[in-house]
C-alpha positions in Angstrom: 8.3 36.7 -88.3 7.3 39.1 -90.8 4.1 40.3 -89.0 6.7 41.7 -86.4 8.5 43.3 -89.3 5.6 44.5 -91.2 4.4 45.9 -87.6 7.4 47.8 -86.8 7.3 49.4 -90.2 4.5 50.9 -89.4 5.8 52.4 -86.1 8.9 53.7 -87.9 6.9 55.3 -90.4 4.1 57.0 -88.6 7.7 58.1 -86.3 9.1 59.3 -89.0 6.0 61.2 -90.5 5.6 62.7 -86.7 9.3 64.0 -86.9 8.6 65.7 -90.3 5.4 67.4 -89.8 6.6 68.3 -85.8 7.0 72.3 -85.6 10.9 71.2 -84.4 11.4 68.3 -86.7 13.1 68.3 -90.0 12.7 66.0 -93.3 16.5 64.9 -92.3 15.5 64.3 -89.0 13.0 62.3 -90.4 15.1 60.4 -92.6 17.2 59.4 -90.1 14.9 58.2 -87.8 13.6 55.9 -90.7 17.2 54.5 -91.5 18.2 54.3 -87.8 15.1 53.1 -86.1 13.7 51.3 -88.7 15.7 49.9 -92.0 18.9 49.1 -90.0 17.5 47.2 -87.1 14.5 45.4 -89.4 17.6 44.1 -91.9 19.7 43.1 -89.3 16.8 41.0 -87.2 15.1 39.8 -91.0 19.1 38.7 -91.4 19.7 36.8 -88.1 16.2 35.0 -88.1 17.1 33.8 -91.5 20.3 32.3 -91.0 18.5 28.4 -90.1 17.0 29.0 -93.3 20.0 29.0 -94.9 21.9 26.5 -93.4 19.4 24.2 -94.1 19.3 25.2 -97.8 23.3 24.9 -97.9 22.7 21.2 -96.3 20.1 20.3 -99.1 22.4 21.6 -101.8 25.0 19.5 -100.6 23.2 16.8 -100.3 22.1 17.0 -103.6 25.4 17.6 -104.6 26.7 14.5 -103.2 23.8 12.3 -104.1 24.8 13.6 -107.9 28.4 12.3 -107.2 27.6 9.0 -106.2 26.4 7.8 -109.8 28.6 8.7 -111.1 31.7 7.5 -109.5 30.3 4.2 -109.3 30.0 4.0 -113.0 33.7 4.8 -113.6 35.0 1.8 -111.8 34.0 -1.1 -109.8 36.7 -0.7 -107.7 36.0 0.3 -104.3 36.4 4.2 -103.1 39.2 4.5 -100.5 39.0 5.1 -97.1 38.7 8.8 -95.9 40.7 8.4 -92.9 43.7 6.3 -94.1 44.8 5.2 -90.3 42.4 5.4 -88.4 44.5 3.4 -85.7 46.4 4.9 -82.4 49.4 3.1 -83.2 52.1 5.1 -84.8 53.5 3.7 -88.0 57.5 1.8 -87.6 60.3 3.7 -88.8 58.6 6.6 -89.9 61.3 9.1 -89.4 64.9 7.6 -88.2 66.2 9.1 -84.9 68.9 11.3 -84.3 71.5 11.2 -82.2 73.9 13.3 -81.1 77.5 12.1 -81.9 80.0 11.7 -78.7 
């Protein structure tokens, strides 16, 4: 990945050294064509081929994270931790919430 990067550096700069030394370029012309051809494209592809690189490190943080937890909630009590899902079932639970009715 960063061959391609290094590589369309390169472009961008001998581009933007053409545009500067050019009998009809200008220094800002060639400034601009290094920002717009060359720093915002590179940082936005650099940014997007990184992004499974940093998933992966937020994974491995949180795993570490949780493996760090474990200890140390076992050591508190021996008591079992709870259930994450406390009804897990598809029955509803009886006399949750008492009908109304309309009075006649």
């Amino acid at each position: 990945m960063y061959l391609v990067v290094i590589a369309w550096m390169y472009v961008v700069v001998m581009m933007s050294v053409a545009e500067a030394t050019s009998t009809n370029g200008t220094i800002v012309g060639a400034i601009v064509t290094f920002l717009l051809y060359g720093l915002g494209p590179i940082a936005l592809v650099v940014y997007l081929m990184g992004s499974p690189f940093r998933r992966k490190a937020i994974k491995v943080r949180e795993a570490a994270e949780f493996a760090s937890a474990q200890p140390a909630a076992a050591t508190l009590d021996a008591t079992p931790a709870p259930s994450v899902q406390p009804d897990a079932g598809s029955e509803t639970p009886a006399d949750a919430i008492a009908p109304v009715r309309k009075e006649l």
